[in-house]
Every structure is written in structure tokens, then in C-alpha cells.
C-alpha positions as CSV (number, residue, x, y, z in Angstrom):
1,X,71.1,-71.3,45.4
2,X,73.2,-68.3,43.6
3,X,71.5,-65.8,42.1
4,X,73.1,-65.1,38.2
5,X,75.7,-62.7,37.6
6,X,74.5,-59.4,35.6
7,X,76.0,-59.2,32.0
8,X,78.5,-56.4,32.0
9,X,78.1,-55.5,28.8
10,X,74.4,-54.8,30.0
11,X,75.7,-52.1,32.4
12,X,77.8,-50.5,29.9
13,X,75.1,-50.0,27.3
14,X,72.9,-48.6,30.1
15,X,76.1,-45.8,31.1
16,X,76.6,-45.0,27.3
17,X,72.6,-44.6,27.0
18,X,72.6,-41.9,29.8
19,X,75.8,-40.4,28.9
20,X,74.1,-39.5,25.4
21,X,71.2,-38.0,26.9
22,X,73.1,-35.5,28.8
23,X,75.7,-34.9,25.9
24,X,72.8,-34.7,23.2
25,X,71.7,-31.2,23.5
26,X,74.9,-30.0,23.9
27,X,75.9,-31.4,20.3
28,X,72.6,-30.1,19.1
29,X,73.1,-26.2,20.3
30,X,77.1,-26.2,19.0
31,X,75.3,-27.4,15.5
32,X,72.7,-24.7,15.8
33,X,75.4,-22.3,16.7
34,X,77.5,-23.3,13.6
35,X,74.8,-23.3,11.4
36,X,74.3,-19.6,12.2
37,X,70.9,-19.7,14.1
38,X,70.6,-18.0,16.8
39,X,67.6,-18.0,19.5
40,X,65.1,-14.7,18.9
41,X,65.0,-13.1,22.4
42,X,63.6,-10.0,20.9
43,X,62.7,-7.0,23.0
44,X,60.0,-4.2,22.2
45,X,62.8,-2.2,21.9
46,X,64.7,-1.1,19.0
47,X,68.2,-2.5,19.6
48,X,70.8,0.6,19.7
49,X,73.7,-0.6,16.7
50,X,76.2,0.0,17.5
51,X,76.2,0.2,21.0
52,X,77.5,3.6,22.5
53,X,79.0,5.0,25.7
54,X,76.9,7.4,27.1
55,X,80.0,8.1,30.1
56,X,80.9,11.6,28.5
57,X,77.6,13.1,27.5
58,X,76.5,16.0,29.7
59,X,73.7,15.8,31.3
60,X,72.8,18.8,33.5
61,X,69.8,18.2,36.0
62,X,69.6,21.1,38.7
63,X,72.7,22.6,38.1
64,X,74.6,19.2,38.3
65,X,76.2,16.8,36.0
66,X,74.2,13.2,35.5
67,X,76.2,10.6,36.8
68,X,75.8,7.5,34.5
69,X,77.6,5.3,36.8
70,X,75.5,6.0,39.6
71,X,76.9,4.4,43.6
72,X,74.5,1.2,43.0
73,X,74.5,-0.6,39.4
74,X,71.1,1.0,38.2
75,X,69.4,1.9,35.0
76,X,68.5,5.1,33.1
77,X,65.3,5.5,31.4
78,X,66.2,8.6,29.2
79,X,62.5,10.3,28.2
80,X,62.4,12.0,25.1
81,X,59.9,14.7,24.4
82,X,58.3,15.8,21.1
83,X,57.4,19.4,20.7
84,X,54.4,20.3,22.4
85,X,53.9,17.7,25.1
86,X,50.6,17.6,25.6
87,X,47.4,15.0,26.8
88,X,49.1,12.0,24.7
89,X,53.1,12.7,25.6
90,X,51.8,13.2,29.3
91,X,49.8,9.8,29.3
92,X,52.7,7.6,28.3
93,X,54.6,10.0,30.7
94,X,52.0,8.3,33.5
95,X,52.4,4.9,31.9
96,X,56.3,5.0,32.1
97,X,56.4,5.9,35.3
98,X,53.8,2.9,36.2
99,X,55.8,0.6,34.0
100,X,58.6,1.2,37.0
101,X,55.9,1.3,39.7
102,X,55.1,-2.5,38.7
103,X,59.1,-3.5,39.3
104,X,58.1,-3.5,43.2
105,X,61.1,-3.7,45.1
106,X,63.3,-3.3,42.3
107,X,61.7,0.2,41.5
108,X,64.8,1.5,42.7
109,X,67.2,-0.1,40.3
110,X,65.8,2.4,37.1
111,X,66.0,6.0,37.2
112,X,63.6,8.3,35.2
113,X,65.4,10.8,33.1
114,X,63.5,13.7,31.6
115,X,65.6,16.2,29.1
116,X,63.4,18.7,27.8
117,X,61.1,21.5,29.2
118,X,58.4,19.9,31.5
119,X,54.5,20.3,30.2
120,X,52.3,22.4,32.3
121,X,49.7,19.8,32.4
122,X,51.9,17.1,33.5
123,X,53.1,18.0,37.1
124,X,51.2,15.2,38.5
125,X,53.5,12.8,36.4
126,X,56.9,14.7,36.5
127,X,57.3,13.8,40.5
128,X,58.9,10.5,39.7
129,X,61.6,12.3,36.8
130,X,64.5,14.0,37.3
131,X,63.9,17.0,34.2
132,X,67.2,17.9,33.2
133,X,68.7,19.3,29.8
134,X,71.1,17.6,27.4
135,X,73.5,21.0,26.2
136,X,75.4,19.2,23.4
137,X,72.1,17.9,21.5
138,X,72.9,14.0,22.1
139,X,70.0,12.2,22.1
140,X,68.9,14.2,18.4
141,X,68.7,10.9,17.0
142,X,66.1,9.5,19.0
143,X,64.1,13.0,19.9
144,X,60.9,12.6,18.0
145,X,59.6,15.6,15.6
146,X,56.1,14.9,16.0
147,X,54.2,17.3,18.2
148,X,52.5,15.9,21.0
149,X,54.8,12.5,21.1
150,X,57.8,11.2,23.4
151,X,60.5,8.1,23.1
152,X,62.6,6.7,25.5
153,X,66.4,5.6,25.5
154,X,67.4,2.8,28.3
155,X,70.8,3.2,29.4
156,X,72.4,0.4,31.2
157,X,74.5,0.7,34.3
158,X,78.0,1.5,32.9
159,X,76.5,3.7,30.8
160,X,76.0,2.4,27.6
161,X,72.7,2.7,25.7
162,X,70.6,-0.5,25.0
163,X,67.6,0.1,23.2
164,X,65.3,3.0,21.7
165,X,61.9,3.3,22.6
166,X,60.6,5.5,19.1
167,X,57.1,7.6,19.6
168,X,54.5,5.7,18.9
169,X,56.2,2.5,21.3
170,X,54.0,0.5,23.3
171,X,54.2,1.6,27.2
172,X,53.5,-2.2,28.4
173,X,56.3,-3.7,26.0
174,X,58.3,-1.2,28.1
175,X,57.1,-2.6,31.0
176,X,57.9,-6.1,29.6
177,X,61.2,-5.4,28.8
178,X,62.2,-3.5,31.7
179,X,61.1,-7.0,34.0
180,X,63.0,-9.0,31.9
181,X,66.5,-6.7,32.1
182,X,65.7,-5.2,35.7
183,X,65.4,-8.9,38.3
């Protein structure tokens, strides 16, 4: 007895079905990505527009220049203090330096950048920051004027600025963000 011949036509509709289910989503993002939408990956961070090179801003931390572009591709969490750090600026001081704690083995990849004059109360805090000052005024823009406040710049790698932490920011969507950027 001999067994019947599969239709070939049967074979082909089966390799055109599977061909549009791998070429489906593709069409669908290009028509997204026409129509303008994008996806919202949104940090807590305010995004820094435009982007800037930090590369030739001084930096002076114990008599030394701040290297940007440090030997290993790490990142630069530039702290910002109001006038008159006290209980609350040296808190989120302590929760910033947790939110790089929590990075584990990656703790190494971010450096903590202070640029300002240290608070008295806040030597138990200031061990994981390198305090330095910033002589050309750079960072104006994102130094806060309320007393007793800080906010945070991260710089990437190659030096260019990503996103502004303003006073008032939430310390864990720090922490959040730094996860997602530092892997």
C-alpha cells in the first residue's frame, strides 16, 4: 500500500504562515517608528538637553585635576550641595552613597563626586566621596539655592553629562536608575 503524497501547496502556506510571524513585529515597530512613537523608558532623572562634555571642566580634588575619562569606563556621580548642609542634605548624602553600596560588585564602576565644603556633621558619610571644588562655577545650573538641600549630576564615562538629579529627588529612583545604566 502507498501512503498519499502531501499537497505542496500545503507546505508552502505553512512556510509563508511562519515567515509572517517572524516578520510581523518588525513591520509593526518600523510603523510605530514612522508614526513618531517612541517607547517611554523614562528615568527619575531629569534628562540633561542638550547633552554636554564635561572633558574640559576643572575639577580640583586634593590638589589634582578630576579625570573624567578615568583608566576603566566608570561613572561620576557629581553631588551638589545647597547652602548649609545640614541633618536632611547629609541623609540623602547616606542614601546616595547606599544607592552605590546596593550595585554589589559593580560598586566600583560609579565614582562619588563631592564639590563644595564638606558639613561638620557628615564625616561618617563623606568616606565614600572624593570632596573637591569646581573653580570655574560649572555645575551653577544644577547647584540648588535652598538651604539644607543637595542634587546630583551623573556623568557618563566619556564625560558627558546624562541626567540631573534636582533637590528634592527621590534617593531610591537614583538607586533605580543607577541599576538600570550601571550592569
Amino acid at each position: 500500500m502507498t501512503e498519499p503524497k502531501a499537497k505542496t501547496g500545503n507546505g508552502r502556506f505553512k512556510l509563508v504562515l511562519i515567515m509572517l510571524v517572524f516578520l510581523a513585529p518588525i513591520v509593526a515597530a518600523g510603523l510605530l517608528t514612522l508614526s513618531g512613537w517612541q517607547p517611554d523608558g523614562k528615568g527619575n532623572g531629569q534628562p540633561i538637553v542638550p547633552q554636554r562634555s564635561l572633558a574640559q571642566v576643572r575639577v580640583d580634588v586634593a590638589g589634582k585635576s578630576w579625570a573624567w575619562r578615568d583608566e576603566e569606563p566608570r561613572l561620576t556621580l557629581v553631588v551638589l550641595p545647597g547652602p548649609g548642609c545640614a541633618a536632611h542634605c547629609v541623609e540623602t548624602l547616606g542614601l546616595m552613597r547606599n544607592a552605590r553600596i546596593v550595585l554589589n560588585r559593580n560598586a566600583d564602576r560609579l565614582r562619588l563626586l563631592y564639590l563644595g565644603e564638606p558639613a561638620a556633621n557628615a564625616t561618617g558619610v563623606m568616606g565614600d566621596y572624593a570632596v573637591g571644588t569646581d573653580p570655574a562655577d560649572a555645575f551653577a545650573e544644577f547647584r540648588p539655592t535652598q538651604p539644607d538641600s543637595v542634587a546630583a549630576v551623573l556623568v557618563e564615562s566619556n564625560a558627558t553629562a546624562l541626567a540631573w538629579y534636582p533637590a528634592g529627588f527621590d534617593p531610591n529612583g537614583l538607586r533605580k536608575d543607577l541599576q538600570k545604566v550601571i550592569r
